[in-house]
N, C-alpha and C positions, 0 to 999 in steps of 0.2 A: 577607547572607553567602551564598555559591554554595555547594553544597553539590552531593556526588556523586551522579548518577543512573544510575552502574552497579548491574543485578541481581548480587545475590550469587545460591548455591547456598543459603546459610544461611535468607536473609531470604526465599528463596521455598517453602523447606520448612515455616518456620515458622507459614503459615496456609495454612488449611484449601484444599482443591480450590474448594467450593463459594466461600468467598472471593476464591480468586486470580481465577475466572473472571466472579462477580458481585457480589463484595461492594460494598456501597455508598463512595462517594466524594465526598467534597465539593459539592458543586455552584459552577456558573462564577461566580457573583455572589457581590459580600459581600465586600469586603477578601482579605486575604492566605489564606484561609483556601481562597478556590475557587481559587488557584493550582495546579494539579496536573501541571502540564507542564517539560519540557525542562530538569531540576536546579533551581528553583526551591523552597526551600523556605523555612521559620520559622526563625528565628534558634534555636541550639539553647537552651534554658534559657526560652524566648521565655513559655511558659507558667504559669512559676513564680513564688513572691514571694520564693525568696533559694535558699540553697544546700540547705537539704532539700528543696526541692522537686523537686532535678535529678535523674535517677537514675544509678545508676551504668556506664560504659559498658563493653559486654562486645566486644571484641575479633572481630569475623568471619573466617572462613577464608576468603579467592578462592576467587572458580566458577572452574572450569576452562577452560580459554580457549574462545572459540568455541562455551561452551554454551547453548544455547537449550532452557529450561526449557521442555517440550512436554507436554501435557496430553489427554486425549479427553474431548471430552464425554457425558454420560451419554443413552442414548437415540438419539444424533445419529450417533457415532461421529467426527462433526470433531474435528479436533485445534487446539488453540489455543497460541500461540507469543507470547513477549511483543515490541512493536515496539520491533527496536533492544535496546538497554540497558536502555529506560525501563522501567515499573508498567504500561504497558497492554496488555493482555491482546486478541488478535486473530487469530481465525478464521485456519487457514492458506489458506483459500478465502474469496477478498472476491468483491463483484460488482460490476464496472461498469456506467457508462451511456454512456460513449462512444458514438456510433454510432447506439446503439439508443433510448434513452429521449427520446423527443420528436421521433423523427425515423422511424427504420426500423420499430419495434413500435408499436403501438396501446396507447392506456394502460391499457385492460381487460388486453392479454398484460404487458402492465408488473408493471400488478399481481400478475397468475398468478409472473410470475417471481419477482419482490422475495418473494411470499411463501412459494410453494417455500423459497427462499435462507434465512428468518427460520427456516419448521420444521426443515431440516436442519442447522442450527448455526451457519449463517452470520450473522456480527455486524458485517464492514465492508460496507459501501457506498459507495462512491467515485464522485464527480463533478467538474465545474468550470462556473466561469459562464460558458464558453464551448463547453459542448457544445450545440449543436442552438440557439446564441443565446440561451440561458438556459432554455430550456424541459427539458430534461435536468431541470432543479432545480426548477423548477414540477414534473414529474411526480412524481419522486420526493419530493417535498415535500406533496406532496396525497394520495399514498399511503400514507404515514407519519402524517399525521395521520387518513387515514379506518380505519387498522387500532388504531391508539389503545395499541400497543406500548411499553410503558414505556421512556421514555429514555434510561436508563439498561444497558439489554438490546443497545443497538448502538452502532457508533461509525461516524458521518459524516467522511467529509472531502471538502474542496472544494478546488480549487484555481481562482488569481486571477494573472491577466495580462492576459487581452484580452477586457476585458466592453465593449468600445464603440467607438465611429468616432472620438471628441474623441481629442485627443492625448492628452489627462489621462485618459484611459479604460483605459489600455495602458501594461503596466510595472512596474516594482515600486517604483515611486517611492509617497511615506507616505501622499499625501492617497490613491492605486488602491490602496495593501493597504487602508486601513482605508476608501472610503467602495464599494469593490469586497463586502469581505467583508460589509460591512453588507448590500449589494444581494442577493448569495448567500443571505444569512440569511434576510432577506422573502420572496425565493423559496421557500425551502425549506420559512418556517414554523418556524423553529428559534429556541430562545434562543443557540445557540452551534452549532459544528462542534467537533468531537473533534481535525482534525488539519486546519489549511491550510497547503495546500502552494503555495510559489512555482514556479509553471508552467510553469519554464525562467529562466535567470539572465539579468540587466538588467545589460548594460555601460554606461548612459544614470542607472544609481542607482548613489549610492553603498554599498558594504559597512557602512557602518554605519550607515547610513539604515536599509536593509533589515531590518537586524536591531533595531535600535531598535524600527520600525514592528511586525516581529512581537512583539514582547516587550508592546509597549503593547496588541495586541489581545488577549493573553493576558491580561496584567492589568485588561482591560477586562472581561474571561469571556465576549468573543467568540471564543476557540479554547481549547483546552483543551494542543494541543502546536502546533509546528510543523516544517513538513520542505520537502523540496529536491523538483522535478522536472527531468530532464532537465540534470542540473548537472553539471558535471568535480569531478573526485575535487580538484582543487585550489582549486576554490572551495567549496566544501562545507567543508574543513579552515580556509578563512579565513573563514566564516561562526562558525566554531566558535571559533579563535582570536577575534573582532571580540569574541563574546557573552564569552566568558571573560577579556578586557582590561579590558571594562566591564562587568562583573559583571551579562552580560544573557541571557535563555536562549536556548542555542544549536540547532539543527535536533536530531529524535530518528530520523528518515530519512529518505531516497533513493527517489522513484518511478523506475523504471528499464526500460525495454524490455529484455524477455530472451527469449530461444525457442534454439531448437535451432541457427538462425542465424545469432543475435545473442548473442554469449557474453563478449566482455573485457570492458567495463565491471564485470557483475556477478559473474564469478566470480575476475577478475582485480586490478579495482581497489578494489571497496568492499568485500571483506572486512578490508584492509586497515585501511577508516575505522571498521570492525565493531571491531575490534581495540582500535582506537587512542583512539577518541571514542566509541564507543557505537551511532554512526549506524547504523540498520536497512537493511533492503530489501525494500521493494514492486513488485513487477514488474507488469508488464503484458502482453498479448500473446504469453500463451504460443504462440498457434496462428498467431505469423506474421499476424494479419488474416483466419486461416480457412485458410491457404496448407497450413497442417500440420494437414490431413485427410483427405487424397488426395481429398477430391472435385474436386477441380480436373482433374486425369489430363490435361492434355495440352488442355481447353477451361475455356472461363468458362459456369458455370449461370445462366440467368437472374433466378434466387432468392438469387444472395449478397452479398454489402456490396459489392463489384465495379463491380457496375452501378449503385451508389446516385449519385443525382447529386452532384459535386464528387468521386467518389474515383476518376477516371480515372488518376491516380497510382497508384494500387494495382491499376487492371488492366492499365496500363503493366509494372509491377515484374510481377506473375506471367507476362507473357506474353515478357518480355525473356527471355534467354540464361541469364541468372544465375538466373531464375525458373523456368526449368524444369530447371536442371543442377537449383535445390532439389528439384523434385516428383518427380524421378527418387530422388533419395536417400529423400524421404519415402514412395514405393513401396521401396524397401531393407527400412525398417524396419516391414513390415507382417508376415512372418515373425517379427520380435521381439513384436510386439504380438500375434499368434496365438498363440507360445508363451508366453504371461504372460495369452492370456483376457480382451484386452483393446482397446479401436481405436486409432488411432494418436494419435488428440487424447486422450484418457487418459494413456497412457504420455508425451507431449512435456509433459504437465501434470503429472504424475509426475517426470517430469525434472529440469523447475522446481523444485521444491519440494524437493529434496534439495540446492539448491546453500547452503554456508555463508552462513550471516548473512541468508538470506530469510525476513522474517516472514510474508508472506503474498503468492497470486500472482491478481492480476485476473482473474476470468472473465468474458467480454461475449460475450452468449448473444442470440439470440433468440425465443428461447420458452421454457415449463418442462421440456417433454421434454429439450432439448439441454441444460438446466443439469443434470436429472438427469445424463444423461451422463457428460457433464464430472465432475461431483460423485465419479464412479465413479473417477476417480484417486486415490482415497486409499487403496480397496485395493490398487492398484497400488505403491503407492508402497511397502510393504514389500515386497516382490517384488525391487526393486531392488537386487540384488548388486552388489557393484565389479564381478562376473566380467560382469555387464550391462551395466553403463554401461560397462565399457572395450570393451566390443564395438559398444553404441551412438557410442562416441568413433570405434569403428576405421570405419564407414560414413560419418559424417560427414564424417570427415578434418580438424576447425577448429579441435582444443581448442585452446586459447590458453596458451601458455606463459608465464611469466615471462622480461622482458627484462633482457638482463644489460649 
């Protein structure tokens, strides 16, 4: 039986902090019991032997729309946000390894980083088997086992599209989600991943292959939920319909590029799915690729992902037209970030994290000094007046409106 995986207001008041943030769950093996993902639950009564055994149901009052139950942690000061609608609980500050892990940092600064990230509250980590050719996932997989962090203290996710050259290697067809995610898994040294995500949508699979395919690695207790990358607001909604026809569990959220740039998708289209289904949002990129720090001003440094090999595309885009009208406006708002005590990757990260229905927004860093940093947008982030953002709105010139 499917059962609803909206948070209420009631059922999140009713345990404890230390609960919502660590309390124990399930684990991925063992029957229906390690299911803990995407509305998936026990048949209600499932545990009784007749009618006193059930207890009696007390009526909940609706959370108020578009609330996300936010928390700090003690000692840490993070705030943790639940992903989406679902029970799980996630750092408003995740880290990637895009880029960097296995490829641009060395895995001794890997380390320095990820563990920065773990003492200051940080709980997501986010990868895929296709960053750096899989090695992304060997580091961070070797790092996680040499710090010996209880498994329970983080939440991984991986995403799966393009682990190979075979045609069968690519895609989201059943045998690449489940012998992909397996591959992820040895990599990383994991019994499971917290959240896999489909890496961008497959017009080459069917809709309910896909969803089949995740619901089976779920019930396998190779994932614990599942979610979307890089996907249109109307296939997200059919993944959702597909699992809900066939009583199979549907996405809990949306990986989404967002920055100061890149704005409709997430503030325009998937609060919408926030609303409607429950679906979350993970952003990535709040800094543009680095573009929204002023160090750029008018040249490329020898020292940033720019000049890494293969991302001549990215120093195509900052050196174009359209690339410097940005760095012009991101010099604008270097006066806003002076008056708020803070730089200008702070505040666009700041930025982020106040748009509805984000549970958490990627930071991919290359060292621990620049996570600290980074990290420093959370004081910013009350700072944040509407009288702010409508003035950071009025520089930009791009909010995005509703289409009538």
């Amino acid at each position: 039986m499917q059962v609803s995986i909206a948070c209420t207001e009631q059922n999140l008041r009713s345990r404890s902090s230390e609960d919502r943030l660590c309390g124990p769950r399930p684990g991925p093996g063992g029957g229906n019991g390690g299911l803990v993902g995407g509305g998936h639950g026990n048949p209600p009564g499932g545990g009784g032997s007749g009618p006193k055994a059930r207890a009696a149901v007390v009526p909940r009052p609706p959370a108020p729309a578009g609330a996300l139950r936010e928390s700090t942690g003690r000692g840490t000061g993070m705030k943790y946000r639940n992903l989406g609608k679902s029970g799980l609980r996630v750092s408003c500050l995740g880290l990637g390894t895009w880029v960097t892990f296995g490829s641009q940092i060395s895995d001794e600064t890997a380390e320095d980083v990820l563990t920065v990230a773990y003492e200051h509250g940080v709980n997501l980590f986010d990868t895929a088997e296709v960053y750096a050719a899989g090695k992304a996932e060997r580091t961070l997989g070797n790092i996680l086992k040499s710090k010996g962090w209880r498994r329970s203290s983080y939440v991984i996710t991986t995403k799966i599209f393009w682990g190979g050259q075979a045609e069968t290697e690519r895609g989201l067809s059943r045998k690449h989600i489940i012998e992909g995610l397996r591959g992820s898994l040895e990599r990383l040294q994991l019994g499971y991943v917290d959240i896999v995500f489909a890496n961008r949508s497959d017009p080459n699979s069917p809709m309910e292959e896909i969803v089949r395919a995740m619901t089976y690695v779920i019930n396998q207790g190779l994932a614990l939920y599942w979610g979307t990358s890089r996907w249109g607001a109307a296939e997200i909604m059919e993944a959702y319909s597909m699992a809900r026809q066939f009583n199979l569990i549907p996405p809990v959220c949306e990986q989404a590029e967002h920055h100061l740039f890149q704005r409709e998708k997430v503030e325009m289209q998937l609060p919408e799915l926030y609303h409607k289904i429950g679906v979350g949002s993970v952003t990535w990129s709040p800094l543009a690729c680095g573009l929204i720090t002023s160090k750029y001003d008018g040249r490329v440094p020898d020292t940033c992902r720019v000049t890494i090999k293969g991302y001549q595309w990215h120093k195509d885009k900052v050196q174009s037209e359209d690339g410097k009208k940005q760095q012009a406006k991101v010099m604008d708002l270097l006066p806003i970030a002076h008056q708020l005590g803070c730089t200008v990757a702070q505040l666009a990260i700041a930025w982020c994290l106040r748009s509805e229905g984000v549970s958490s927004v990627l930071l991919g860093v290359s060292s621990a000094e620049q996570l600290v940093e980074h990290l420093g947008a959370l004081q910013v982030l009350s700072q944040l007046t509407p009288q702010t953002v409508i003035e950071i709105d009025g520089l930009l010139g791009n909010k995005p409106h509703p289409k009538k």
